[in-house]
C-alpha positions in Angstrom: 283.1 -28.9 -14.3 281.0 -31.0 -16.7 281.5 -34.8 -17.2 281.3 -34.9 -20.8 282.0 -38.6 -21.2 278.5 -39.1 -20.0 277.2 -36.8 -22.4 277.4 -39.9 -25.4 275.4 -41.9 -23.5 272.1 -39.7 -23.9 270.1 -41.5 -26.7 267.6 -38.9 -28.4 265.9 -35.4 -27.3 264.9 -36.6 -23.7 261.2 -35.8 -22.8 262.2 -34.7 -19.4 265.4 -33.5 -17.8 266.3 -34.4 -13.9 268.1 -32.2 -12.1 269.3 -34.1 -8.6 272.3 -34.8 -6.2 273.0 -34.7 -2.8 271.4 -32.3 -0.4 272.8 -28.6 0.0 273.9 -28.6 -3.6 271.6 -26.0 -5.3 269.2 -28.2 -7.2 266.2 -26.0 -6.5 268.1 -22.7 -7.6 269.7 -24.3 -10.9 266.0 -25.9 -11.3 264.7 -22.4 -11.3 267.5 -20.7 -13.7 266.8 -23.6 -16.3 263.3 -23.7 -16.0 263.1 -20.2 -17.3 265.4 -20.9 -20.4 263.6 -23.6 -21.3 260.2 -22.8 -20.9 259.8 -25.6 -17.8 257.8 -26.2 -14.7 259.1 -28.4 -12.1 257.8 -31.1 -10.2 259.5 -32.1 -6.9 261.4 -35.5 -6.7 261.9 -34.7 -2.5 260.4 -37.6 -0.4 259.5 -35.0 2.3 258.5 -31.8 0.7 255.4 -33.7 -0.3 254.5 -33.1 3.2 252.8 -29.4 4.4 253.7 -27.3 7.2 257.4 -29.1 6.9 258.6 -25.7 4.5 262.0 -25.2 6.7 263.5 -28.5 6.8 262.8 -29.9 4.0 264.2 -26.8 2.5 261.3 -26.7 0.0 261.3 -23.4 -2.2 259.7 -20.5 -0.9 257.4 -18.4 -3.0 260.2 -15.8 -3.7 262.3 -18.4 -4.5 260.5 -20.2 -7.3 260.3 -16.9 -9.3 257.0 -17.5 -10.6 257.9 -20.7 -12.0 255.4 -23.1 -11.7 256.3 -26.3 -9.1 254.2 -28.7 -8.5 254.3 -31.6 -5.9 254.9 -29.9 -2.9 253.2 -29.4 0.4 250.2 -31.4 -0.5 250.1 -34.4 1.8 249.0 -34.0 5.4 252.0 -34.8 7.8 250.2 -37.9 9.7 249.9 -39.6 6.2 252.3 -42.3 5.3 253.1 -41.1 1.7 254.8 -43.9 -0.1 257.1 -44.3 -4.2 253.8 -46.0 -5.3 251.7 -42.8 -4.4 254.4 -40.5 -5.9 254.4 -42.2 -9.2 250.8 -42.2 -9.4 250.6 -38.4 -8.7 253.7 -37.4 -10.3 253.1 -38.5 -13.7 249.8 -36.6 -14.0 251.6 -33.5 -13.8 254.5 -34.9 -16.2 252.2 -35.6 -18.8 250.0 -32.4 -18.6 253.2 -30.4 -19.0 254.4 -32.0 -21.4 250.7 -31.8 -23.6 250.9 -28.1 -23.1 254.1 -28.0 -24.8 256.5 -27.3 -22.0 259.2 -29.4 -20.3 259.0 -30.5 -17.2 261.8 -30.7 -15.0 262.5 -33.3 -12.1 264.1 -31.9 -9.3 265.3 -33.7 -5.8 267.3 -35.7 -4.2 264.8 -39.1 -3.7 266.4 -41.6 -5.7 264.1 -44.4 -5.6 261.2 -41.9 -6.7 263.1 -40.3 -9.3 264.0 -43.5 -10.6 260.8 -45.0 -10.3 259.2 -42.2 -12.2 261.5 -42.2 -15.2 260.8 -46.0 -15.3 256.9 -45.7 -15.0 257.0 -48.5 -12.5 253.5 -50.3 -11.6 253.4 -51.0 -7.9 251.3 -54.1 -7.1 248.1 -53.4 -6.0 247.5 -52.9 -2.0 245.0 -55.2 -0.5 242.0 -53.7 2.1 242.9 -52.2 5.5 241.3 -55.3 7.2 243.9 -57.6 5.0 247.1 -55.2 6.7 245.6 -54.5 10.0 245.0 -58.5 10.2 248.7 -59.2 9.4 250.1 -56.3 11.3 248.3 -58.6 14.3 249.7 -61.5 13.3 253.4 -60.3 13.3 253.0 -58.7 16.6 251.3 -62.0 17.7 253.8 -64.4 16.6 257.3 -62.5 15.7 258.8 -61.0 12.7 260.7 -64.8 12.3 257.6 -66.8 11.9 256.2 -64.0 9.6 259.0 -64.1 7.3 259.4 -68.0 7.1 255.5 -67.7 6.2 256.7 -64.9 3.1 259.7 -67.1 2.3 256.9 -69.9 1.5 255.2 -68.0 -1.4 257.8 -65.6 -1.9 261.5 -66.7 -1.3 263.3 -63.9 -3.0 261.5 -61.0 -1.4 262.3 -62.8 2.2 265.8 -63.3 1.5 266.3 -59.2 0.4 264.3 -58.8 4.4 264.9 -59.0 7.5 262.9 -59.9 10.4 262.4 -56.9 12.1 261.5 -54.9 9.0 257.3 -55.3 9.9 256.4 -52.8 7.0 257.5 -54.4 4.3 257.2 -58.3 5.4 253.6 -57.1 6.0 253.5 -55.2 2.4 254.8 -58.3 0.4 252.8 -60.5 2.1 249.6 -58.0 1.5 250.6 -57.7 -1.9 250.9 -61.6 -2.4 247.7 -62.4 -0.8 246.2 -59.5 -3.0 247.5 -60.5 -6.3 248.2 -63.9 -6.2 251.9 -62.9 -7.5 255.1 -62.7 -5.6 256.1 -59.0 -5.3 259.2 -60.1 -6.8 258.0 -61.6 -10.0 256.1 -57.8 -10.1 259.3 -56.9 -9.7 260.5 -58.5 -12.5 257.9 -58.4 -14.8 257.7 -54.1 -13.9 262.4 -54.6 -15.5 260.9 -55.9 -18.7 259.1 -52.8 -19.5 260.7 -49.9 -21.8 261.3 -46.6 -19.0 257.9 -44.2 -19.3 260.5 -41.0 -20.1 263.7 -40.3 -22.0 265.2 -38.3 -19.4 268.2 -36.2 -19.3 269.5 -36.2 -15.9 272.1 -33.9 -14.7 273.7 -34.7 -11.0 275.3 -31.9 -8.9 278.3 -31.8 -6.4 281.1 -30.3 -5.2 284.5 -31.5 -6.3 285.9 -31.4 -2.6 283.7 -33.3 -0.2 284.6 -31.2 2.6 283.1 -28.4 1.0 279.8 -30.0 0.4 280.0 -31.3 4.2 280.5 -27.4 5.1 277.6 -26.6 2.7 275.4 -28.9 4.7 276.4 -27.9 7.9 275.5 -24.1 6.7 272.3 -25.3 5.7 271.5 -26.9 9.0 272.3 -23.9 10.8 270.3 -21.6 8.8 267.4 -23.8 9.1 268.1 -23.9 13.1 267.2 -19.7 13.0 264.5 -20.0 10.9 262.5 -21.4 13.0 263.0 -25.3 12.7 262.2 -25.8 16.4 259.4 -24.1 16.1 258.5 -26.2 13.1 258.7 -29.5 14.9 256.9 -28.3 18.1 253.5 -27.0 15.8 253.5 -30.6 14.3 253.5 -32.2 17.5 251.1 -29.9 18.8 248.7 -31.0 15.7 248.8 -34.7 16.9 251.7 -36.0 14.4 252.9 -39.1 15.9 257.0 -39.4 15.7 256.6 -42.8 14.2 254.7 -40.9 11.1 257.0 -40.8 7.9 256.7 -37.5 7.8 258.6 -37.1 11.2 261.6 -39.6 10.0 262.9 -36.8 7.9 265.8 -35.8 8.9 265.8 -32.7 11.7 262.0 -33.7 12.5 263.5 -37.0 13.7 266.3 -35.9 15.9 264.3 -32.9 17.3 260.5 -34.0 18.2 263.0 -37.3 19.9 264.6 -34.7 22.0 261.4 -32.7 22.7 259.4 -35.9 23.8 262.5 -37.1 26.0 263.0 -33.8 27.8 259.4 -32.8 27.6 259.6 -31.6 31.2 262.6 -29.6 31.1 264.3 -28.8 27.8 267.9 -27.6 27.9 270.1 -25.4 25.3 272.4 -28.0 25.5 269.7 -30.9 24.4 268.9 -28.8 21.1 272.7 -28.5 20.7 273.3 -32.0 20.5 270.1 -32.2 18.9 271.7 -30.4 16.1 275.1 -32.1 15.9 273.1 -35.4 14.7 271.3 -33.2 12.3 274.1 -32.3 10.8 276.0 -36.0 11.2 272.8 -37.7 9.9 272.8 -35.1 6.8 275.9 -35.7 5.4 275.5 -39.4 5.7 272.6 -39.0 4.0 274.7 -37.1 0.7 276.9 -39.5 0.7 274.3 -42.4 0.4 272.8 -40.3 -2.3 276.2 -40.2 -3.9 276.6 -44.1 -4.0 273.3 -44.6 -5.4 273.4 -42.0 -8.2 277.1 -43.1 -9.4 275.6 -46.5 -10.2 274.0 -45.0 -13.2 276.2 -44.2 -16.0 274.4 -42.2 -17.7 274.2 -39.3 -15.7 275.9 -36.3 -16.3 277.6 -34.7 -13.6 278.2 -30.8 -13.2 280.8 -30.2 -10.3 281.0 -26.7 -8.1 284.2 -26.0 -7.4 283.7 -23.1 -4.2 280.2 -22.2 -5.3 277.4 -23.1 -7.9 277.9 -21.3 -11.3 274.0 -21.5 -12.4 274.5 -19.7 -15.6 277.0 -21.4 -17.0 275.6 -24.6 -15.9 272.3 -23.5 -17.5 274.3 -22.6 -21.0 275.5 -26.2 -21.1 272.6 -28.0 -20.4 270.8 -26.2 -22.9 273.5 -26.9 -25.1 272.7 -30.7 -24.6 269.1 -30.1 -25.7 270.1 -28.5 -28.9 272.6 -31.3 -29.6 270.1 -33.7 -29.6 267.4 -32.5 -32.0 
């Protein structure tokens, strides 16, 4: 089902078209079937496919999969790097704009939000000061709390300290890196970054199902299949290579619950561990769709294509493709 009061809203032929939702609801597949009616390539919007040898849970497209339809931002970034929005914008709109010179349409596809978001909007980050600067500060929280360090931010920046909290080290260390760095508040960057007309017109099309149990059932499926293809496995090779479990690759969720429950029960793993294991796998996932949810339905101009039991890819193709030809 198609929400076609959203479709008014779309100003002129967008430059890109987004194709996101929550998890477990075909956006790779349907990224696929368009992207060979349209003459497209896609570039991931997924926070964690950026990462390699992390193929089963993040659920990134395998080579049969993507048809020999070019994708691009995936399995790129070495899982002990902490890949960040700033470095995804950066890298992602290289490959927008050299698809779009060569004439073909690129097409946005994942569930990340904030990246997708920050990508259609172009969004500077403010520049990050040297590693001394951080490690220094880093120090200095550890040495005197995450209360004195955020009375020190709220002195030169009092917005950014009243959207923290004081146990939130990264990012009281990050805007006071980027103040010290810049001389500018990261929230006057902030609001300076509003000002600025969005890099792309996109067209963004949001998946779901139109009974939330089914998309829960979808999720649990999803989890279970990733279980026998070797997620375990997956886990225990990164943690064999030296990725440390406070990495942000190994906060995604499945890494997270399983390397925690391979670390604590190192000595003497049990069936019953991994089961459990997998019941928060499966609880953490769906609240994880349903935060996606809240944060997609706050844009209005998104136009929403509904499963009913299953994905119908073809006719969701026609109609998007319809929307393109509407507006040239």
């Amino acid at each position: 089902m198609i929400n076609e009061k959203a479709i008014k809203r779309i100003g002129n032929l967008p430059e890109i078209i987004v194709i996101t939702g929550p998890t477990a609801t075909g956006k790779s597949a349907l990224g696929v079937f368009l992207a060979k009616a349209v003459d497209g390539e896609i570039v991931s919007a997924d926070s964690m496919q950026v990462y390699m040898h992390m193929k089963i849970g993040t659920a990134a497209p395998s080579a049969e999969e993507m048809c020999d339809i070019p994708h691009h931002m995936i399995g790129f970034v070495p899982p002990s790097e902490n890949y960040s929005v700033a470095r995804y914008v950066k890298d992602a709109v290289k490959y927008v704009d050299d698809i779009l010179l060569r004439g073909k349409l690129p097409i946005i596809v994942g569930g990340s939000g904030l990246y997708i978001d920050s990508l259609i909007a172009g969004r500077c980050f403010p520049a990050r000061g040297d590693v001394i600067l951080r490690k220094n500060l880093e120090t200095e929280y550890d040495d005197i709390g995450g209360e004195r360090m955020l009375l020190k931010l709220r002195s030169v920046d009092t917005k950014s300290a009243e959207k923290l909290k004081a146990n939130d080290k990264k990012r009281v260390v990050r805007a006071l890196e980027a103040f010290f760095t810049t001389g500018k508040p990261v929230s006057a960057h902030d609001m300076e970054s509003g000002k600025l007309p969005p890099r792309y017109n996109a067209l963004m099309i949001a998946l779901n199902y139109e009974d939330r149990t089914e998309l829960y059932s979808k999720i649990d499926r999803r989890v279970d299949k990733m279980m026998t293809g070797g997620l375990l496995h997956e886990v225990e090779s990164l943690l064999e290579m030296g990725v440390s479990y406070s990495n942000t690759s190994m906060q995604a969720i499945g890494y997270k619950e399983l390397s925690a429950t391979l670390i604590e029960n190192r000595e003497s793993i049990k069936e019953a561990d991994i089961k459990d294991a997998v019941a928060k796998i499966k609880m953490e996932s769906r609240r994880y769709a349903k935060r996606q949810l809240t944060w997609l339905r706050r844009n209005k101009n998104i136009v929403w294509i509904t499963w009913k039991n299953s994905p119908d890819f073809n006719s969701a193709v026609l109609k998007i493709t319809e929307l393109l030809n509407e507006k040239k």
